[in-house]
N, C-alpha and C positions, 0 to 999 in steps of 0.2 A: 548519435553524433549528428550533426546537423551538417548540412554543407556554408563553406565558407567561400572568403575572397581571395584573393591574391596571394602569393607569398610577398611580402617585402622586398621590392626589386634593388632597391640600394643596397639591401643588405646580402642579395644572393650577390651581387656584380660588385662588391665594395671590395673583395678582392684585388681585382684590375684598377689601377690608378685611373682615373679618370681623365687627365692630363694626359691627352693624346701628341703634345707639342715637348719639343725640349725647353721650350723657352715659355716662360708665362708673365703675366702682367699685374702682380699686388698693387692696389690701391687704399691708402690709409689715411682715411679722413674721418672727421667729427663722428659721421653716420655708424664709425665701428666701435663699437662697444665698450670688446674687452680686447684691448691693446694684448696683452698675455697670450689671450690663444690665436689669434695672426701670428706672434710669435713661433708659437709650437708649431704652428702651419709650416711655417718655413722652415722649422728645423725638421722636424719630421719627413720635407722632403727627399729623396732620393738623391745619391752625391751626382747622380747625372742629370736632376734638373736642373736649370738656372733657373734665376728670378729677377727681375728689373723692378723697383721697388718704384713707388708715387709715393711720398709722403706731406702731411702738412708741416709746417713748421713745428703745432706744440707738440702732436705725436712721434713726428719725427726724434725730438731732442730726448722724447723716453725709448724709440726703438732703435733707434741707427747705432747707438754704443753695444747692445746688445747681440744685435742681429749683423756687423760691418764683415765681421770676422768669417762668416759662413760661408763654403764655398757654392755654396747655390745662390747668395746673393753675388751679383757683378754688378749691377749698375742700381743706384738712387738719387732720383731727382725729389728737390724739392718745392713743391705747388703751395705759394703762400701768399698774401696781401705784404708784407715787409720784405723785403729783400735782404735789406744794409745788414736788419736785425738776425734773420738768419745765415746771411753767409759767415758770422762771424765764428758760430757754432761748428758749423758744417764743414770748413776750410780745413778744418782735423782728421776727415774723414776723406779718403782718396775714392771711396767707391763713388762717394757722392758727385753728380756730373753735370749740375746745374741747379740754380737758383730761380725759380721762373714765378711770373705772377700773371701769365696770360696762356688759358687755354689752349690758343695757336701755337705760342711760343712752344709750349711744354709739346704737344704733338713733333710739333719739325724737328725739335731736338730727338726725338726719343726715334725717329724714322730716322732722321741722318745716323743715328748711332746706332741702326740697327744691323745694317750690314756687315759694318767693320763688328758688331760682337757677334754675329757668326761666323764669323772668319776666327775668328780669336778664343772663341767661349766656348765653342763645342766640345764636348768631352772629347780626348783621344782615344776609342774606345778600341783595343787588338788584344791578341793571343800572340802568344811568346813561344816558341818551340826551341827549346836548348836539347844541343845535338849530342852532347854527353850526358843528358838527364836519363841516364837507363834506358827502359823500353822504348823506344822509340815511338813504337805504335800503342801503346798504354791506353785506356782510354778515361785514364784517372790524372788526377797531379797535372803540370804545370802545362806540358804536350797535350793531357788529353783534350783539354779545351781547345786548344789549335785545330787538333783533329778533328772533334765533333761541330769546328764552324763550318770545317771544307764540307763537311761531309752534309751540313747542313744547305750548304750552298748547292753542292751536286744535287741532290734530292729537289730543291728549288726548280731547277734550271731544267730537269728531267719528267718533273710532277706536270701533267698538262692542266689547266684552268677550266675553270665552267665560268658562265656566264653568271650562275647566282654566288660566287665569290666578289664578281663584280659592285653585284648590288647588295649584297650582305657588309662591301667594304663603305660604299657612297655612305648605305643607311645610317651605318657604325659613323661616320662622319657625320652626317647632317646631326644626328642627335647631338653628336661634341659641339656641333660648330650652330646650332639654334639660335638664335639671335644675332650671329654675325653676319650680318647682311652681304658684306663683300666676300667672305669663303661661303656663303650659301649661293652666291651665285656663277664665283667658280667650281663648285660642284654640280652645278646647272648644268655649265658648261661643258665642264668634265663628260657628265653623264652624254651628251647630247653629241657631242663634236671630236672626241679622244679618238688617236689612232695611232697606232705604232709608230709612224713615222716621226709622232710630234712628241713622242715622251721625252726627249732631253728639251724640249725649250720647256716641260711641264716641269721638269726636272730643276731644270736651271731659274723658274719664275715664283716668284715669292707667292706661296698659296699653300696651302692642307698637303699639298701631293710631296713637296719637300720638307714638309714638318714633320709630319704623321710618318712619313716612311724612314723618315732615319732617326725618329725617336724609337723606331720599333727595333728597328736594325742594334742599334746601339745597347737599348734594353733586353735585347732579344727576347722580344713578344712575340713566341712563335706562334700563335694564333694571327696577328696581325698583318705578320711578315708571308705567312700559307696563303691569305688573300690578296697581296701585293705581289703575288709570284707571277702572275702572267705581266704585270708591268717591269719586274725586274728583271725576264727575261727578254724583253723589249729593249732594255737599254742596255741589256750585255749586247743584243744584236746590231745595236745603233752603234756602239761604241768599236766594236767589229768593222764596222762599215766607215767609219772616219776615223779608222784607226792611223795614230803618226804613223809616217813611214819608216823614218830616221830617227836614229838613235838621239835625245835630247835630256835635259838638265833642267828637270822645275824645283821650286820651293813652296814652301807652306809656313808661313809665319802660325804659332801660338802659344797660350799661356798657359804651363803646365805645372803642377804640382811638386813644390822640394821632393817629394815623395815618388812623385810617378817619374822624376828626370834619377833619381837615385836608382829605380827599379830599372829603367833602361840602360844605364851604363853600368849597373852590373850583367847584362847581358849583350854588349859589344861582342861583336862575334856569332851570333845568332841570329834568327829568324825571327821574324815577325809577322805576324798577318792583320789584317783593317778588317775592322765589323762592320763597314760601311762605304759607301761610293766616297772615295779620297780625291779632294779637291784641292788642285796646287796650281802655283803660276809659273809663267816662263820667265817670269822678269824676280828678279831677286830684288831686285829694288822697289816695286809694286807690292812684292808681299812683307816687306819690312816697313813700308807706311803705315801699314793699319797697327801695328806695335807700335809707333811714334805718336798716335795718336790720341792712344788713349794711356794715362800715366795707368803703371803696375804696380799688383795690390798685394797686400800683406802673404808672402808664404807662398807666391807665386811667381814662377821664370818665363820669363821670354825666349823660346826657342824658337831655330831657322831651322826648317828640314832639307835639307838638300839633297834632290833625289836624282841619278840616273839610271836613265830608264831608254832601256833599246828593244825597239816592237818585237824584232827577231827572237827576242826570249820573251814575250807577252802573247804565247799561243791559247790558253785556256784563259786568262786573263787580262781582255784589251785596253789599251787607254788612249783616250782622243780628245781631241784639241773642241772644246763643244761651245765657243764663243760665238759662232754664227748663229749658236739659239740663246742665247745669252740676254736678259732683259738689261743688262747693265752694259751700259757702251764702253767701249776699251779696254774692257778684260779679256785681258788671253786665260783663258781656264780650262787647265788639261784635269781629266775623272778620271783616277785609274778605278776598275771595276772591284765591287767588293768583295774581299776573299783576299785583295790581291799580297802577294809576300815579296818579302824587301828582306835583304841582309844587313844587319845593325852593324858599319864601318866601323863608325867611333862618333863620341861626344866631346865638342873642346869648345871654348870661350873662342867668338869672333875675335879678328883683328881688331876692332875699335874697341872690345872688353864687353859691350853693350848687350849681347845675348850668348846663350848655349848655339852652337849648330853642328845639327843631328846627320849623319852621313850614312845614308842608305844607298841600295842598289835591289832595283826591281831580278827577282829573282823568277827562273821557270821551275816545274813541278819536277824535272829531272836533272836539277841540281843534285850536287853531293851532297847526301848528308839529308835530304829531302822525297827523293827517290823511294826509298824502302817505304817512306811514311804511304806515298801515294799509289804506289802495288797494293800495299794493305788494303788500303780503302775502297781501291776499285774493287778488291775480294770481295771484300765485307758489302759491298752496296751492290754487288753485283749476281750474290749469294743470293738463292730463294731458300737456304735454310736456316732455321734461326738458331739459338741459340742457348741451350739451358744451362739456364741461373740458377735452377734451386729445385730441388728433387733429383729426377731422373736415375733415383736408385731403386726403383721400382717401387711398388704396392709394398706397404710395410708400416710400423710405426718406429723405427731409429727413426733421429736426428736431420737421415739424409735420404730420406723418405715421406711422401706426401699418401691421403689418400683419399681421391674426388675433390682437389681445391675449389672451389666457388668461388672468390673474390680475391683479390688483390691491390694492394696502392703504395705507392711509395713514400716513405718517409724520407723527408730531405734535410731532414737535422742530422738523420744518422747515416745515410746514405746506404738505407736498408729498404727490403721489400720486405712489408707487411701482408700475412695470407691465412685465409680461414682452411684450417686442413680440415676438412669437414669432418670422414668419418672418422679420423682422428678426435676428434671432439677438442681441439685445441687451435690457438692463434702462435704462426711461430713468425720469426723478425730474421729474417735473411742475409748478411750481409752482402753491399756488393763489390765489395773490394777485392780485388784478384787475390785465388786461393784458397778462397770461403770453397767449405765442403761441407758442411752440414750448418740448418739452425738452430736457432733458442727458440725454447718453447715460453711464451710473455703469458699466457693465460691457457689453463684447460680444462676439461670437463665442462662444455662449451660447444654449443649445437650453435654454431657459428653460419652463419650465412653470407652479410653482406658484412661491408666495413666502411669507416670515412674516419678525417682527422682534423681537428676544429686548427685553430691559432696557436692556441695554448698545448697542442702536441696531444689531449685529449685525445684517446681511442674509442669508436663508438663500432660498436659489435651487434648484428642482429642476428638474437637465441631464437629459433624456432622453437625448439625446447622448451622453453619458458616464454614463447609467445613472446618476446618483449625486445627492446632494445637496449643494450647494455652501455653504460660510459665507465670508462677504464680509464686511470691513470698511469703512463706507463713508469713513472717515477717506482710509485710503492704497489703498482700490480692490485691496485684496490678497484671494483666494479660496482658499481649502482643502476639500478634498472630507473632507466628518465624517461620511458615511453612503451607505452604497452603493459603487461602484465597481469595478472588473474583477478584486478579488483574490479568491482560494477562499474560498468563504463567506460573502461580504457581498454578492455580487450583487442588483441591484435589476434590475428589467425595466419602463422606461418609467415612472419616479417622478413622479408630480402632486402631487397636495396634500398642504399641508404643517403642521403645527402646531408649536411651540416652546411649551414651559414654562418656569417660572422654573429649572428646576433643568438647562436646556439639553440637556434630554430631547427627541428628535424623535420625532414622527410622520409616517408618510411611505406615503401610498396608491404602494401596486408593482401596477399598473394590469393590465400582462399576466401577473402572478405570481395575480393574482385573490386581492388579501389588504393587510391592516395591517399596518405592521410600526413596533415600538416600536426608539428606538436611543438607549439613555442616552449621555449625553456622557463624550467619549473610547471608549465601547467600539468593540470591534473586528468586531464585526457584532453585529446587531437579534437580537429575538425577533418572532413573532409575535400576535397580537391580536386577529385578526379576518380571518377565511376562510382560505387556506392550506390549503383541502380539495378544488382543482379547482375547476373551473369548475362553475357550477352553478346556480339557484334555491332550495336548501335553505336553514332558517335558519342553516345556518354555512356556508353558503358565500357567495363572491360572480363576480360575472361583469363585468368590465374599471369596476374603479369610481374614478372623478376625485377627489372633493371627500371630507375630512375636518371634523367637529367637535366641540368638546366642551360639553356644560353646565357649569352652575356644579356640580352634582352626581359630576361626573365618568365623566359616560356619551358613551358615542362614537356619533355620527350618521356615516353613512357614505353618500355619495352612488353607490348602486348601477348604473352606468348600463345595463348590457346588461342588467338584469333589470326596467327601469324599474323602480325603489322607492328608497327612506330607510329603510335597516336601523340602529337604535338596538341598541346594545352595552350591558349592564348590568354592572357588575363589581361585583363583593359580595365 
């Protein structure tokens, strides 16, 4: 085997959505192609991204009927030489928000209308905690999501930061933000000049820092959000420190879903928690302008949130008045902090008929009904002991018995763990549903080592046994060896860990070969990647090493074992 190049870095990192923003910018003109796949682009988004659409006039008149209806489209403007001729098309479509035939025009429109649709377009993204929904503390069903945000938040706020989170976050930006001159040089900025004190004006100022961090919040990109933790513990602190004093009354004008305003008022009476820094006004009248202003689109309501909110019950949770760092002049804009829980009053039609308004009350952690949730969790996170899922009936081969597991991963279609029971010679599927006392056995007679699991729910198993690596179907329990195996030239020696890409590219640690070895799908033997120079300590060599992985960057960490170390691979 020869040594090779790179892995294909799009294809290790094509995972993670690339769209580090909640909001992005399609552009549709002459230059694209096939009108069809812009389409799929758009549908295929995420129901939490939005999209502001550019179109031409003649593109426009084959996408806009297509594409008006989606809820990740909000806004289309149209960039054309005629005007008269197309607004007469376009006047049918409400998302559509202007006719323009000058460059500048199109810009000032799309900035004036940017603000008012973050105020308005943001997902409403929270957890629901119903107080008659059985376990209280569950950590399944409709509570345990509730639960597992606090618990996420605590963990946050407890976890102390290193400085190469910092720059592991900038870099993770600069690559998003490459060519955009003005967030490249507020990331300049950022790097050179940040300081705790200033995180709410960073906060409140239109740039990467309030994009990227509440798309991640909202997504819950825990990867991204673990590197934003030292800044998010900066603005619980800030927010701490200009916390109101007195008890006061904001609003939060936005436009919600038939669907997600049906989900709330059947849950009137209950709890709610925000996945995100909650942004509301003091004036009721301020935040029902930006609903005046933009007319409302197919399938979608106009809600007033009206919240009260007294500091005196905002002890773990602060919220403050953070207009003095405010890039826009005359907003009063109170953040309550993210996590924070509100008690669902009631949902009724204003006085004037004109919208839904939502009737909340900031609630504290030892509230009724909330209390027992938050004992729990201080246990649970409090605990240095953990907790066994699957075994723990000793040395055995039953059902509820493990013996020497090697690997582990979880499947999230079935909301199972997947585990190689090594000397058992089998792969068993765990449930994690409260109550599971023993597993299935999915495969056996099976020198199982390591494990990974493509798109397509594809089980990939490395047989020491058989030198090779195995692809399983967990459908019909059928295995084919796609890497490795006893023919001339693909020999593997003792295969452990294992990776999979979207592009069904393996990686596959050959432990006694003392090296990486890459194997795209279908080929007929791998190339090498890493060591494949003897046995050794050098930096290209390695000495019997287990475990594989990769960054989002596309660099291979490689579990060294005989030379005790973590040798990181850099492909350029």
């Amino acid at each position: 085997m020869a040594n090779s190049g790179p892995p294909d870095r799009s294809l290790v990192v094509a995972a993670n959505n690339q769209n580090v923003e909640i909001f992005s910018l399609v552009w549709l003109d002459q230059h694209v192609e096939n009108v069809k796949k812009c389409q799929q682009y758009v549908e295929d988004l995420s129901s939490s991204d939005r999209v502001v659409m550019i179109v031409s006039g003649v593109l426009g008149q084959q996408i806009v009927p297509s594409i008006h209806k989606l809820e990740q489209v909000i806004s289309i403007y149209v960039y054309c030489m005629n005007k008269e001729r197309n607004k007469r098309w376009s006047k049918y479509f409400t998302k559509v928000k202007g006719v323009i035939n000058e460059v500048d025009g199109l810009v000032s429109q799309i900035r004036a209308d940017r603000q008012i649709q973050r105020n308005l377009n943001e997902p409403f993204s929270h957890n629901l905690f119903h107080v008659n929904c059985g376990n209280g503390t569950s950590t399944s069903g409709i509570n345990g999501k509730f639960i597992f945000s606090q618990v996420l938040i605590d963990c946050i706020l407890r976890i102390k930061s290193k400085e190469e989170d910092k720059k592991e976050l900038i870099t993770c930006c600069k690559q998003y933000y490459a060519g955009n001159c003005m967030e490249m040089n507020h990331l300049d900025e950022f790097e050179k000049n940040y300081s705790p004190d200033k995180v709410l004006w960073w906060y409140s100022r239109e740039s990467f820092f309030y994009n990227v961090l509440n798309r991640a919040l909202r997504n819950e990109n825990i990867h991204i959000i673990f590197l934003f933790r030292e800044f998010i513990c900066d603005i619980y602190h800030q927010l701490k420190k200009y916390q109101v004093k007195t008890p006061i009354t904001t609003y939060r004008c936005q436009l919600m879903s038939s669907d997600e305003l049906k989900t709330l008022n059947a849950s009137v009476g209950n709890f709610i928690s925000v996945n995100s820094f909650f942004s509301s006004s003091a004036s009721a009248k301020e935040a029902r302008s930006f609903i005046h202003t933009f007319l409302i689109r197919d399938n979608l309501e106009p809600v007033l949130f009206e919240i009260a909110a007294d500091p005196n019950v905002a002890i773990n949770k602060p919220f403050a008045d953070i207009s003095i760092f405010s890039e826009f002049n005359g907003e009063y804009e109170v953040v309550f902090m993210l996590g924070s829980i509100f008690r669902l009053n009631s949902i009724r039609r204003s006085s004037d008929n004109k919208l839904w308004v939502i009737q909340m009350t900031l609630c504290s952690e030892d509230t009724h009904g909330l209390k027992e949730v938050f004992l729990h969790i201080k246990k649970k996170t409090d605990s240095r002991n953990g907790e066994i899922l699957a075994g723990g009936g000793g040395v055995g081969t039953q059902l509820d018995q493990l013996n020497q597991p090697t690997d582990v991963i979880i499947d999230k279609r079935t909301n199972s763990l997947i585990m190689c029971d090594r000397q058992n010679r089998r792969c068993l599927q765990w449930s994690l549903s409260k109550g599971t006392v023993q597993g299935e056995i999915l495969f056996d007679n099976i020198c199982c080592w390591g494990l990974a699991i493509d798109d397509q729910n594809n089980l990939y198993v490395s047989d020491t046994e058989k030198q090779a690596v195995l692809r399983c179907t967990l459908n019909d329990k059928n295995c084919t060896i796609v890497a490795g195996g006893r023919c001339r030239g693909a020999a593997v020696s003792q295969p452990e860990g294992l990776f999979v890409d979207t592009s069904g590219t393996i990686y596959v640690v050959d432990s006694w070969n003392h090296r990486v070895i890459r194997w795209p799908k279908k080929a007929k033997q791998g190339t090498v990647i890493a060591g494949g120079n003897g046995q050794g300590n050098r930096s290209d060599q390695l000495n019997s090493p287990v475990g594989l992985s990769f960054d989002q960057h596309g660099n291979l960490y490689v579990a060294d074992c005989g030379n005790d170390r973590i040798q990181c691979f850099s492909f350029e």
